[in-house]
N, C-alpha and C positions, 0 to 999 in steps of 0.2 A: 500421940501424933502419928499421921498415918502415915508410913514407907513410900517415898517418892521414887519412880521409877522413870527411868529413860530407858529407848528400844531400839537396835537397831538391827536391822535382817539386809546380809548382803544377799542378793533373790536367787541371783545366779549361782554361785557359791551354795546354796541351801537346795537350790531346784537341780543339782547335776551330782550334789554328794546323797541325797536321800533316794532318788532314781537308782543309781550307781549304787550304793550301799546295802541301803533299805527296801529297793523294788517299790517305790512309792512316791506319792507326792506330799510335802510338807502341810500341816492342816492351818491353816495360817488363824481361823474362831477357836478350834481347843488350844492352840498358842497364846492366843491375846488373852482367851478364858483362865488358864493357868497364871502367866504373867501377872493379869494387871486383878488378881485373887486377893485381896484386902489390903491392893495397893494404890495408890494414886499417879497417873500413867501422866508423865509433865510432857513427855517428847516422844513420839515414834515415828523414826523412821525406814523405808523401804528401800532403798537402793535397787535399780534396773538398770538396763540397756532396751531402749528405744530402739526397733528394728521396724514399728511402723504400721505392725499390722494389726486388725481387729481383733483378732484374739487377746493381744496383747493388751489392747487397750481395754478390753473388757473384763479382763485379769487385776489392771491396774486402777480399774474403778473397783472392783472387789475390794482390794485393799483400803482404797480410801473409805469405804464405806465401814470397812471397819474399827480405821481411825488413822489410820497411816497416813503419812506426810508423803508422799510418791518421789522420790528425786529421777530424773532420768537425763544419763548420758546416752548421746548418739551413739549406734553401731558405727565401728570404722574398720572396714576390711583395709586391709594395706595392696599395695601394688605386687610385692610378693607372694598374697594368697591367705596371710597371716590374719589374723581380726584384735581389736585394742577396744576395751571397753571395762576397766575394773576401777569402781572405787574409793580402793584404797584410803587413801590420802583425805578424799569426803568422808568418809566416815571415821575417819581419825579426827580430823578437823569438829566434825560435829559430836564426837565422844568427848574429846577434852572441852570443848563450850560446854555440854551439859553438864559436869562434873559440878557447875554452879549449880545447879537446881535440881540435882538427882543425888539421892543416898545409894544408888543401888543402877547400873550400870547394864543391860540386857544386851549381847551382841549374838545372833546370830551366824556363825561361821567357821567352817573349819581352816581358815588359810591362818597360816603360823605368821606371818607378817603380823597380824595381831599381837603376839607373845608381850612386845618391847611395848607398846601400848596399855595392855592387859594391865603390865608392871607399874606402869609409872602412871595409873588412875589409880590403883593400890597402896602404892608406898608414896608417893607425893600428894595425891587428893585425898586419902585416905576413905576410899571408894570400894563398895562390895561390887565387883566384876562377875556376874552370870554370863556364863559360854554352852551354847544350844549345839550342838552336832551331833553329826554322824559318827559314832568313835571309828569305827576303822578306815574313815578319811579326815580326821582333823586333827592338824598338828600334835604330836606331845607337848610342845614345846607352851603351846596356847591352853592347853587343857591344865599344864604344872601352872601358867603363869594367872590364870583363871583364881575367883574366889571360892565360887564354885563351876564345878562341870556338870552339865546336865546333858544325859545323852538321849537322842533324838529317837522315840522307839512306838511302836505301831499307836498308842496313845495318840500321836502329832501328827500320824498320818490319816490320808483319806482316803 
């Protein structure tokens, strides 16, 4: 029976630690080529922020075309200058629903908010958790609570 996969890539998170890290951009075809490698791909998703513009948007058809489910939260700049767009919470929400229909768990991201997640797909769903990063910007904390850590290296870049 063949290894059912779920995916998910926080974009922001993955497009600002491999820049910042790596000097690079994330290869999103040798990712999906790797990943969904003699598996069966049930769910992927992309998490963005919506700012509106062409580029973006034709970044965000890239991805669909390569099978990606797109989610996109508005930009919100705040009154003080600050900007709010992360998430979080949607990708937590959509990890634990696929836990039904996935053996094997794909998240893109170095944010350690992940870790308590990580954990409780592992030891409750009893779920293999793959964690893609940049090592010298994602959590330890997410990397320990991980099934495996797979780190993010010129292979994944373009």
């Amino acid at each position: 029976m063949q290894e059912k996969v779920a995916i998910f890539v926080d974009v922001q998170n993955v497009y600002y630690t491999c820049r910042q890290a790596l000097g690079g951009n994330f290869d999103y075809n040798a990712f999906w080529a790797e990943v969904a490698d003699g598996r069966e791909v049930v769910a992927a998703y992309a998490y963005a922020i919506d700012r509106g513009d062409e580029k973006q948007r034709q970044f965000q058809n890239i991805l669909r075309a390569i099978g990606f489910d797109v989610k996109l939260k508005p930009f919100i700049q705040r009154a003080d200058g600050s900007a709010k767009g992360d998430w979080d919470v949607g990708i937590t929400i959509d990890m634990l629903e696929s836990a039904a229909i996935a053996d094997t768990l794909v998240l893109v991201s170095g944010d350690g908010d992940f870790a308590i997640l990580a954990d409780k797909l592992r030891q409750n769903y009893n779920k293999r958790v793959q964690v893609y990063g940049a090592p010298a910007l994602t959590a330890k904390a997410l990397m320990d609570a991980a099934s495996d850590f797979i780190a993010i290296d010129q292979n994944l870049l373009l």
